[in-house]
C-alpha positions in Angstrom: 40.8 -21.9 17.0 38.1 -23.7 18.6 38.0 -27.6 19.5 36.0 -28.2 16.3 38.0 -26.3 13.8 41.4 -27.9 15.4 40.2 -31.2 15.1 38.6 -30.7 11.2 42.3 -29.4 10.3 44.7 -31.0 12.8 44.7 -35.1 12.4 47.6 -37.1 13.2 49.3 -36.6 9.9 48.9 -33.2 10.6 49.9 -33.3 14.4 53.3 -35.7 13.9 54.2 -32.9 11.5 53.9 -30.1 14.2 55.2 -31.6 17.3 58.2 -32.7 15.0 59.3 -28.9 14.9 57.5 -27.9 17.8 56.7 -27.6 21.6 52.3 -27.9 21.5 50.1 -26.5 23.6 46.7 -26.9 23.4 44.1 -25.0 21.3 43.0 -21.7 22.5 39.3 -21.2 22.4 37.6 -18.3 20.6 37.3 -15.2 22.3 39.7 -16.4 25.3 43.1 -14.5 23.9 42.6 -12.0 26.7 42.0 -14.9 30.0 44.7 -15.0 32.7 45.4 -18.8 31.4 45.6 -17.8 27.4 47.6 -14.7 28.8 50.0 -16.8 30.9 50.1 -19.0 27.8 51.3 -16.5 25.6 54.1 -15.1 27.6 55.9 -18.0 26.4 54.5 -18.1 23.0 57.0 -17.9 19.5 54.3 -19.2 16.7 50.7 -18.8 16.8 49.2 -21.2 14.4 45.9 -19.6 13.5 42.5 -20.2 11.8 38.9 -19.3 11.1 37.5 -17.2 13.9 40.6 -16.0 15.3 40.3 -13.1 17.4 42.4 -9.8 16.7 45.6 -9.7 17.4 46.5 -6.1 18.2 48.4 -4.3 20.6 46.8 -5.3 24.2 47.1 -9.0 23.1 50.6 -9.0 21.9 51.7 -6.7 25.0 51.1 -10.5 26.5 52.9 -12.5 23.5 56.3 -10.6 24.3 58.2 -13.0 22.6 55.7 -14.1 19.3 57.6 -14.0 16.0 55.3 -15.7 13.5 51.5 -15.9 12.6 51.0 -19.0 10.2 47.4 -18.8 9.0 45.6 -22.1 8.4 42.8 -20.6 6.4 42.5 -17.9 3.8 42.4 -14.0 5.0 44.1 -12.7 7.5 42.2 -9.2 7.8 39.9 -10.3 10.4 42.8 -10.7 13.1 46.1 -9.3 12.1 46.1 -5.6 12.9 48.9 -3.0 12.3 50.2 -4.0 15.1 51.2 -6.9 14.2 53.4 -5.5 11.7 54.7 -2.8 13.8 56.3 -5.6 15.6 57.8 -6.5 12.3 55.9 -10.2 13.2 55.9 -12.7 10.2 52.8 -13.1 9.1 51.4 -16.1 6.2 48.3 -17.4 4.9 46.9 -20.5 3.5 44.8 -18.8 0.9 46.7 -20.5 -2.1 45.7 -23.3 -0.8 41.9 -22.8 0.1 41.9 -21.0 -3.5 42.1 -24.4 -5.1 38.4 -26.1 -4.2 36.9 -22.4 -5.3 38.4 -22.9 -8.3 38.0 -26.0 -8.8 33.9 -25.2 -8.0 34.4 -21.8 -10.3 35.3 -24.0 -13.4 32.4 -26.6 -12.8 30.2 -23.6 -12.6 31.5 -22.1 -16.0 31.5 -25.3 -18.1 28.0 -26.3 -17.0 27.0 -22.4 -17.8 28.1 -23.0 -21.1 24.9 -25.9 -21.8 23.0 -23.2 -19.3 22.7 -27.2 -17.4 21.8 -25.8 -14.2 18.7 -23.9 -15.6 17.8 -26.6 -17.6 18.0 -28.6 -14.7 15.5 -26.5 -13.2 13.1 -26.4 -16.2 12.6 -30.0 -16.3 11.2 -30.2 -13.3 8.4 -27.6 -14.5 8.3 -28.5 -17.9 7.8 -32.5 -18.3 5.6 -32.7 -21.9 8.2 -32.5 -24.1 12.3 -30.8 -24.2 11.1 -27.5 -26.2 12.1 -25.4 -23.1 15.7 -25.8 -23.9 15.4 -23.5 -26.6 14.7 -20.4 -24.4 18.0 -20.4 -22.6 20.5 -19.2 -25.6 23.2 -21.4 -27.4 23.9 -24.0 -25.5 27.3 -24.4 -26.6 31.0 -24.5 -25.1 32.5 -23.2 -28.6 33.9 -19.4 -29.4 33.0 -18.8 -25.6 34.5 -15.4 -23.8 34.6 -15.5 -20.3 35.2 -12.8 -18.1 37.7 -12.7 -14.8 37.1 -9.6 -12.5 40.1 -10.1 -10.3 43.5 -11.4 -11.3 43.7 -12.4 -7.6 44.6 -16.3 -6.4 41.5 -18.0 -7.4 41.2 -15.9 -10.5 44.7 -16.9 -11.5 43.8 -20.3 -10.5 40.5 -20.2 -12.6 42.3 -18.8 -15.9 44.6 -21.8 -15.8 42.2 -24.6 -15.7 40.5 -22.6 -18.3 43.4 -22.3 -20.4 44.7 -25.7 -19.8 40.9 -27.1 -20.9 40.9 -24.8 -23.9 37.3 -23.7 -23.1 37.1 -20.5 -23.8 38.9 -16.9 -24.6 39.4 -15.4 -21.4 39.8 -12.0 -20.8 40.8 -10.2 -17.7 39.9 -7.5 -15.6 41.9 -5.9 -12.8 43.3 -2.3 -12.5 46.3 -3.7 -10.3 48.1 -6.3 -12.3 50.6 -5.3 -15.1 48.9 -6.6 -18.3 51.7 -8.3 -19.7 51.4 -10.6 -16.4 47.7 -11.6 -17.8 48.5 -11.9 -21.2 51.6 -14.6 -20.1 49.2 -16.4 -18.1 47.2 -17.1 -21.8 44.1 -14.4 -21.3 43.9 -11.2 -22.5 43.9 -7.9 -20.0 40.5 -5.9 -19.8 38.8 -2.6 -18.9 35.7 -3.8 -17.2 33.3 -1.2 -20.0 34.9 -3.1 -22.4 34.9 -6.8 -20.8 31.3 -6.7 -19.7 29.8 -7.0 -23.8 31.9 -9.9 -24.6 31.3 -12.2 -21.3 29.4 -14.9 -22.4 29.8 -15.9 -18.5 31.5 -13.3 -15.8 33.4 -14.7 -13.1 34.1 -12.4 -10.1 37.2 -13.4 -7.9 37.7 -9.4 -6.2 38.4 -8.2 -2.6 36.1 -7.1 -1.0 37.0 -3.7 -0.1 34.9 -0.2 -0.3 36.0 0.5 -3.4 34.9 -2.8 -4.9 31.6 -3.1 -3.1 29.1 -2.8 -5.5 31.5 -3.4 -8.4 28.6 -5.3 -10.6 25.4 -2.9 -10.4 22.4 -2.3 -12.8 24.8 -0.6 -15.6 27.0 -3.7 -15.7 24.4 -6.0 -15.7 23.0 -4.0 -18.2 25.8 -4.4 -20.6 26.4 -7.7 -20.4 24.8 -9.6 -23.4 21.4 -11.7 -23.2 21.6 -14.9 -21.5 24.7 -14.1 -19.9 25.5 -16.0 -16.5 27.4 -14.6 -13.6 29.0 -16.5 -11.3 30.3 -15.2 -7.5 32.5 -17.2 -5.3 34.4 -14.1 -4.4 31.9 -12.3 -1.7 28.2 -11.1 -2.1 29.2 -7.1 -1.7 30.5 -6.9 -4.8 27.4 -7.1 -6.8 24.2 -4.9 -6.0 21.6 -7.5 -5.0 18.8 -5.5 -5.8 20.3 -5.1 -9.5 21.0 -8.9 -9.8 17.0 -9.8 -8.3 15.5 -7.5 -11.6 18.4 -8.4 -14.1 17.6 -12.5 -13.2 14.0 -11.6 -12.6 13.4 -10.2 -16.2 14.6 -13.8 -17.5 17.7 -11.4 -19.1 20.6 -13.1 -17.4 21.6 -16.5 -15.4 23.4 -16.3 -12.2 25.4 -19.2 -10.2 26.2 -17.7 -6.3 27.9 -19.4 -3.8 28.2 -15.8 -2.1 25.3 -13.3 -1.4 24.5 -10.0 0.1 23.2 -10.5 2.7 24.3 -14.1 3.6 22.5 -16.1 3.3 20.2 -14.3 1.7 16.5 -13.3 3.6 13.6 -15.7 2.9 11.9 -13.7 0.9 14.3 -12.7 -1.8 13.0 -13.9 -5.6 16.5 -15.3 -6.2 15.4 -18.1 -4.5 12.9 -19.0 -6.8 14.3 -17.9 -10.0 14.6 -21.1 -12.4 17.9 -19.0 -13.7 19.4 -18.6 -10.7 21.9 -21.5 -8.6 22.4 -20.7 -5.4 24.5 -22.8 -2.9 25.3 -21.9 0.8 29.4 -20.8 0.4 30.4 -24.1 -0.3 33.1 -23.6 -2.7 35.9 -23.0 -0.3 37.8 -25.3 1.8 35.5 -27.7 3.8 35.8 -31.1 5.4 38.5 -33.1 4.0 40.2 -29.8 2.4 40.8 -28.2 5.2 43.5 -30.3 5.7 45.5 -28.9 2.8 45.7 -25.5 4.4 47.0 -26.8 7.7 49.6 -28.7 5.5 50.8 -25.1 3.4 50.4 -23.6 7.3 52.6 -26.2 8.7 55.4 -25.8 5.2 55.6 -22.4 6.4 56.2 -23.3 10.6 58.9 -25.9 9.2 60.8 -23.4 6.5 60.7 -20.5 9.5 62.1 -23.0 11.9 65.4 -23.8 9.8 65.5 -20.4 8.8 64.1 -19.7 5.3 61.9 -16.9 4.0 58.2 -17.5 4.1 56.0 -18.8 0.8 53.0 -16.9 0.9 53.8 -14.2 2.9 51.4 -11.5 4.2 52.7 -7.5 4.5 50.8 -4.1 5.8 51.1 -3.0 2.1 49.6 -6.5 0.1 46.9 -6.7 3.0 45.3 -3.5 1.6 44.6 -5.3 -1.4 43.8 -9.0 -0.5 40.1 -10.4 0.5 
């Protein structure tokens, strides 16, 4: 990780905790894995404690980490660096993604309560319309009552989302993912989905998928079509999964509200009408972990350096098999 990211997650809490089970060395820059010094470095190497940015790991780099046992990821996927290689070499791998799902959560449910009064839109409105409060009438109900709201991915966040949801009693929730077993969803208090079926009921659609070919795309012009009038969408997943070009004439026609804190492209070119769409919320991938909150995935990384160092089995473990599936 670079200096930056190290000293955003690493602070002395954080460092007393890994010198306590450790022997440190210092950070290795971006993009340096393969220098004599990071080479040299790694010949003596047993954990890698990893983070945003972190070059691959395959085969010519861990040729140089001969004796590496453990990757513990401070941050959320692991697909960018962990190759099959890494698993060849039957290395431990874990991630921090329960804990970076909390703050997109937490943003997720903000975005679906306010959806529910349509308060961002308003929002937006009142600074056109000033004479008089008749504009709150073109927006739909603006109500948080005998609401259905969508979850297209039973994945961390999505879990995550569905609880706060259930434990505010906000709304019927009905989920969406081909994966999970549906009596899994129904014990978590929401009831399991086709996604032809969902889309009619979704007063709001929240989109917590991987991004992976067969997702990208998920949300084109026929689902946007079949969600009902005055709908909003919400993404704090990633942009590819809805067809921008859909979403610009769904929004544009006045049809449906959108909140994004992720966009295809990202950020989005200048000239794109989303940004000018009173129904439209954008903001610039904010939801996830940031400042302060970075901290918490260093903690889960360092839980998982201390159980591996008296011997236990790994919390959030990552294998060949679940990567195929995960963001």
């Amino acid at each position: 990780m670079d200096d930056d990211t190290f000293r955003l997650q690493f602070g002395p809490a954080e460092l007393a905790r890994l010198r306590a089970v450790a022997t440190v060395s210092d950070p290795i820059r971006l993009g340096e894995l393969r220098s004599p010094t990071a080479r040299a470095r790694l010949a003596h190497t047993e954990v890698l404690l990893t983070s945003w940015g972190c070059p691959p790991l395959d085969a010519e780099v861990l040729g140089s980490a001969p004796r590496l046992q453990a990757v513990f990821h401070a941050a959320g996927s692991v697909r960018g660096h962990v190759s099959s290689a890494v698993f060849d070499r039957g290395i431990v791998v874990t991630t921090a993604a329960d804990a970076n799902a909390e703050p997109v959560a937490q943003y997720t449910l903000a975005a679906v309560l306010w959806s529910f009064k349509k308060a961002p839109f308003l929002a937006a409105d009142a600074r056109v319309h000033r004479a008089d409060w008749s504009y709150r009438e073109a927006r739909g109900e603006l109500s948080g009552r005998d609401r259905v709201v969508v979850v297209v991915g039973f994945s961390r966040v999505g879990r995550r989302v569905t609880e706060l949801l259930r434990i505010t009693d906000s709304a019927e929730v009905v989920v969406v993912d081909p994966i999970t077993d549906p009596d899994e969803i129904r014990r978590a208090g929401a009831q399991p989905a086709t996604l032809a079926n969902a889309l009619p009921r979704a007063d709001v659609l929240s989109l917590h998928a991987p991004s992976l070919p067969e997702t990208r795309h998920m949300i084109g012009a026929a689902e946007l079509a079949a969600l009902p009038r005055f709908a909003t969408v919400i993404n704090t997943a990633r942009g590819a999964l809805i067809d921008t070009a859909a979403l610009e004439h769904a929004c544009g026609t006045g049809r449906l509200h959108a909140v994004l804190d992720v966009t295809d492209p990202e950020p989005l070119p200048p000239d794109s009408p989303l940004y000018d769409l009173p129904n439209v919320m954008l903001t610039p991938h904010v939801a996830g972990s940031l400042g302060g909150e970075a901290r918490r995935m260093s903690a889960a990384a360092l839980d998982e350096l201390e159980r591996f160092a008296r011997g236990d089995p790994p919390r959030a473990p990552v294998t060949a098999p679940s990567l195929a599936v995960q963001a």
